[in-house]
C-alpha positions in Angstrom: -8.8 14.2 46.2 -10.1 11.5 48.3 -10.7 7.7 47.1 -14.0 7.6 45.8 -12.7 10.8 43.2 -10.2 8.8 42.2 -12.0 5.4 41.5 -14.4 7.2 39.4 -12.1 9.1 37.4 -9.8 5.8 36.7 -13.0 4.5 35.6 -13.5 6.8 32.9 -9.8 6.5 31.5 -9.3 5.7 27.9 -5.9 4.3 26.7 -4.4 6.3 24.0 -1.2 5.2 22.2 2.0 7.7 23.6 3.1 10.3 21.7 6.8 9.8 19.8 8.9 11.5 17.4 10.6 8.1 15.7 7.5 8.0 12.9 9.4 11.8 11.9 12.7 10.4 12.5 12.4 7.5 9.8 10.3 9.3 7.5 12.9 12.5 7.2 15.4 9.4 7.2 13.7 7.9 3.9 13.7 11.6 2.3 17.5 12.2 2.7 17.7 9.1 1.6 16.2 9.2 -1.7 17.7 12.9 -1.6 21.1 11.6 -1.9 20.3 9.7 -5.6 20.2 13.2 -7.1 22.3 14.7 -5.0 26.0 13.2 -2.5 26.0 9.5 -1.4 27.0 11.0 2.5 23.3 12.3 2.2 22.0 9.1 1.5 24.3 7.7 4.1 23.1 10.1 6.7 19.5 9.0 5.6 20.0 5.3 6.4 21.4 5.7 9.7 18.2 8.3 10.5 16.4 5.3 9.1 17.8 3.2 11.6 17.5 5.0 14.3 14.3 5.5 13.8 13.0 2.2 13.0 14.7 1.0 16.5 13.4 3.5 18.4 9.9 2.8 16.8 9.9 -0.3 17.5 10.6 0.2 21.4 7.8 1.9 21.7 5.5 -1.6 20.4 7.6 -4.0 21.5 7.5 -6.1 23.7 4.4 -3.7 25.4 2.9 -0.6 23.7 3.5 2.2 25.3 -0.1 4.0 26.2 -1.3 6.8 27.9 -4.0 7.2 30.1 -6.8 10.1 28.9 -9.4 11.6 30.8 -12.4 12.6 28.9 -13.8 15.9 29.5 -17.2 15.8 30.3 -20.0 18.1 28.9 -23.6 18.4 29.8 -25.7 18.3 26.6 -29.1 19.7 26.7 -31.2 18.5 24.1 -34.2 20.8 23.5 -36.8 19.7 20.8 -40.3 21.1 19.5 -41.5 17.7 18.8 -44.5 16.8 21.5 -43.9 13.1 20.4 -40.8 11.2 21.6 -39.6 8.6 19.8 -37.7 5.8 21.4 -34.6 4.9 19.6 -34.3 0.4 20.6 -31.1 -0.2 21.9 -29.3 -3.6 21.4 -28.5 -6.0 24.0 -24.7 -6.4 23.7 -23.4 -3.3 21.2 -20.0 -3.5 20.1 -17.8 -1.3 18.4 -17.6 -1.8 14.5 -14.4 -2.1 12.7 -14.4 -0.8 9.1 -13.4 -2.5 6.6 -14.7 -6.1 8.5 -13.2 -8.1 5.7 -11.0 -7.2 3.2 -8.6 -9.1 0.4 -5.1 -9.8 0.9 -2.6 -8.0 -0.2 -2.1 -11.8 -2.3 -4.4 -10.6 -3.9 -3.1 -7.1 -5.6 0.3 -9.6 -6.2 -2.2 -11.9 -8.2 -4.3 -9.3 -9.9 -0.6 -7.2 -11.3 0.7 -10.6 -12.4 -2.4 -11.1 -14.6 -2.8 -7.1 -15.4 0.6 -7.0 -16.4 -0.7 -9.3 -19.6 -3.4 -7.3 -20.4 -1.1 -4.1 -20.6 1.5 -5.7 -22.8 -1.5 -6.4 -25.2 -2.5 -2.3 -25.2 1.3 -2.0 -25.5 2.0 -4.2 -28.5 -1.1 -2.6 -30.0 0.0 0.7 -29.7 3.2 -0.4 -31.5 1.3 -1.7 -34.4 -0.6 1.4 -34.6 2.2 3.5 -34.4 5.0 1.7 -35.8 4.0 -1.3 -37.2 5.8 -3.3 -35.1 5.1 -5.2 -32.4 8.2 -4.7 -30.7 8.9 -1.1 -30.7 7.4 -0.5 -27.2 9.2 -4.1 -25.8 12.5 -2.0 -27.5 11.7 1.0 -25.9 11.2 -0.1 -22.5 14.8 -2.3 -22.3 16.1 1.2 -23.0 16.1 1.3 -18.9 18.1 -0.9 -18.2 19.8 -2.1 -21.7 22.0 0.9 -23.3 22.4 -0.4 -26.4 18.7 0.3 -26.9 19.1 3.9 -26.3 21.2 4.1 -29.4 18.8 2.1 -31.8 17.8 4.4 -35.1 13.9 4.1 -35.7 14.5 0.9 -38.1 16.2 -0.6 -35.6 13.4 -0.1 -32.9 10.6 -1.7 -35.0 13.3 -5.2 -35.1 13.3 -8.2 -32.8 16.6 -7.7 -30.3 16.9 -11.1 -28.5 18.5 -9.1 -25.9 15.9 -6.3 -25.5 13.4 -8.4 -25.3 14.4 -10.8 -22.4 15.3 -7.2 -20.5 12.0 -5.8 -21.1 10.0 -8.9 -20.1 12.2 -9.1 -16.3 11.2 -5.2 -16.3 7.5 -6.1 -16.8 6.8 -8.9 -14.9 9.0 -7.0 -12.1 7.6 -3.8 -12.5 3.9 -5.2 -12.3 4.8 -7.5 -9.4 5.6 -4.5 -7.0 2.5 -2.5 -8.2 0.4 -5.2 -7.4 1.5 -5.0 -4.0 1.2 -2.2 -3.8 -2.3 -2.3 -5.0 -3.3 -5.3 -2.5 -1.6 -2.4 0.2 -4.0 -0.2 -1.0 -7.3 -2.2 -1.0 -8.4 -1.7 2.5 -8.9 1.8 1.5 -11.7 1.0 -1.0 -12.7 -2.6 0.1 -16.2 -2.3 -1.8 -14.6 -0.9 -5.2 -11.4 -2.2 -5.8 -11.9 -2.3 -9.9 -12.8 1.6 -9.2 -9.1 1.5 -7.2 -7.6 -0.3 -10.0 -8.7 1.2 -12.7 -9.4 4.7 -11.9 -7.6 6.2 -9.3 -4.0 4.1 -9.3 -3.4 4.5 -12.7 -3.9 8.5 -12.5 -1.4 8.1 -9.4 1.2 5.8 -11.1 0.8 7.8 -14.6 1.3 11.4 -13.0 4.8 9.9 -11.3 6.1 8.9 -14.0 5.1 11.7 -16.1 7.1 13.9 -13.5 10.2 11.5 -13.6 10.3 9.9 -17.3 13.2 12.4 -18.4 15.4 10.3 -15.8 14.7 7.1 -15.8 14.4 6.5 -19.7 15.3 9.8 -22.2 14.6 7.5 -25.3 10.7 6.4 -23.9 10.3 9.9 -22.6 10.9 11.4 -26.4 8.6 8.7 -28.2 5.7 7.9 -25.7 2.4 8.7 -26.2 0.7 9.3 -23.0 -3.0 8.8 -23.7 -1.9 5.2 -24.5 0.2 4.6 -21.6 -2.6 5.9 -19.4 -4.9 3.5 -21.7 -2.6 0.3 -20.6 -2.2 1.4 -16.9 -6.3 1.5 -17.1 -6.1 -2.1 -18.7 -3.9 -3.4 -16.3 -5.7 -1.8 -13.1 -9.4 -3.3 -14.7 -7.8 -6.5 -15.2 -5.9 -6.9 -11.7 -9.2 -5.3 -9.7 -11.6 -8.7 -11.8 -8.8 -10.8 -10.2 -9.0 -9.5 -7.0 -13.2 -9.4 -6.9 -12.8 -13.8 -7.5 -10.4 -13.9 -4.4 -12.3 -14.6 -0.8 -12.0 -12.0 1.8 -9.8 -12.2 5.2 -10.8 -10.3 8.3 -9.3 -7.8 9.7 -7.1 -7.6 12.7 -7.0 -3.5 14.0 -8.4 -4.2 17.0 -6.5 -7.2 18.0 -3.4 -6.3 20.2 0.2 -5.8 18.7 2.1 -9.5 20.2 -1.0 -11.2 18.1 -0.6 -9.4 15.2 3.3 -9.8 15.0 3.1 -13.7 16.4 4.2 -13.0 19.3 3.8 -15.9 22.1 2.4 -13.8 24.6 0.7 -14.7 27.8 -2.1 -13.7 29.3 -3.5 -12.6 25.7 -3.1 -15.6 24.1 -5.4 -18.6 24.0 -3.7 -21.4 25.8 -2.7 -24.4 24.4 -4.2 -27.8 26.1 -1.7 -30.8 25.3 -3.3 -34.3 24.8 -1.5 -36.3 27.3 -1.2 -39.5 25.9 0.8 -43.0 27.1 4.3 -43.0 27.4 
């Protein structure tokens, strides 16, 4: 290969990121250790030190330069054959540039703020479901300490419609908790459906969250398991995503950053990439 082959085929090189095994490494990590809550502690062990290992070795690979491969495209000769006898000229723009879907997007602030407020408008489905099917406002605040609160567990149905002082401030932590971590999860999710994020919130989430805990209600709380009714749970999870995705539509959008290189994204001071910093020089 002499020198002119190879400055035309360096030419055409794209960077691709370098293939590694750590992204299986920490994700089989994560499984044993979730594995090991139903199963030995050593497995759970053994799933943190995977974990470990393969969030170090993960991070080598960004950190402090990506690691990237060089990638010669193939190159085909299209023909393009056409019956048409007019030809029509397709204008091409002066300077094109690649777009980067979503453009803008809302924070992930914004899913904390929207599951803060949505967690209000489920208690209200909640409480009404417990004057629907109790009389009482505070037979699903009762049932829900039952999580956390044992005593709850062994409450007899008169004792589920009363006012617990103790139940109640546990079920309120469990709530505003609970609602904090789906609404970021939520704002996680919103760059997925940057144009709908009611339709996200109210739609497909709550058919996510519901179908999870449907599949793990027996273990996390027997006594909410035997007395809930699902078509209003699924009700309140719709309430709460509606309400969160209106909070999120009022928040202003931030662009997004996937094509700006890793030390930027992380805040790294990084030279050469970075814009430099001129210092006013002033007198002494």
């Amino acid at each position: 290969m002499n020198v002119n082959e190879a400055n035309q085929i360096g030419a055409h090189e794209l960077k691709a990121p370098a293939s590694t095994a750590w992204p299986v490494v920490l994700a089989f990590g994560f499984t044993l250790m979730f594995a090991g809550l139903l199963t030995n502690v050593s497995i759970s062990l053994l799933g943190a030190a995977l974990a470990a290992c393969g969030s170090a070795g993960w991070l080598r690979e960004v950190f402090p330069h990506e690691q990237e491969i060089a990638v010669v495209p193939e190159q085909e000769e299209d023909v393009v054959t056409t019956s048409r006898r007019i030809v029509e000229r397709f204008p091409l723009a002066e300077a094109q540039r690649r777009a980067w879907l979503p453009l803008e997007t809302y924070p992930v602030s914004a899913g904390l703020r929207g599951g803060i407020v949505g967690s209000a408008a489920m208690a209200i489905v909640a409480c009404i479901f417990g004057l629907l099917r109790a009389g009482s406002i505070w037979y699903p605040i009762n049932l829900l300490a039952a999580v956390l609160y044992s005593q709850s567990q062994s409450l007899s149905a008169e004792q589920l419609n009363a006012f617990h002082a103790n139940s109640f401030l546990i079920a309120t932590l469990l709530h505003l908790l609970g609602s904090a971590l789906v609404g970021l999860v939520y704002g996680a999710m919103l760059p997925m459906l940057p144009r709908r994020p009611i339709l996200l919130g109210g739609l497909i989430a709550p058919m996510l969250w519901s179908g999870l805990l449907w599949a793990v209600m027996d273990l996390l709380n027997p006594l909410l398991s035997q007395h809930i009714d699902w078509v209003w749970f699924v009700a309140s999870q719709v309430a709460f995503g509606v309400t969160a995705g209106l909070v999120v539509v009022r928040q202003s959008r931030v662009p997004t950053y996937e094509n700006v290189p890793f030390a930027i994204r992380a805040g790294i001071e990084a030279p050469g990439i970075m814009k430099s910093r001129e210092r006013e020089e002033g007198p002494r």
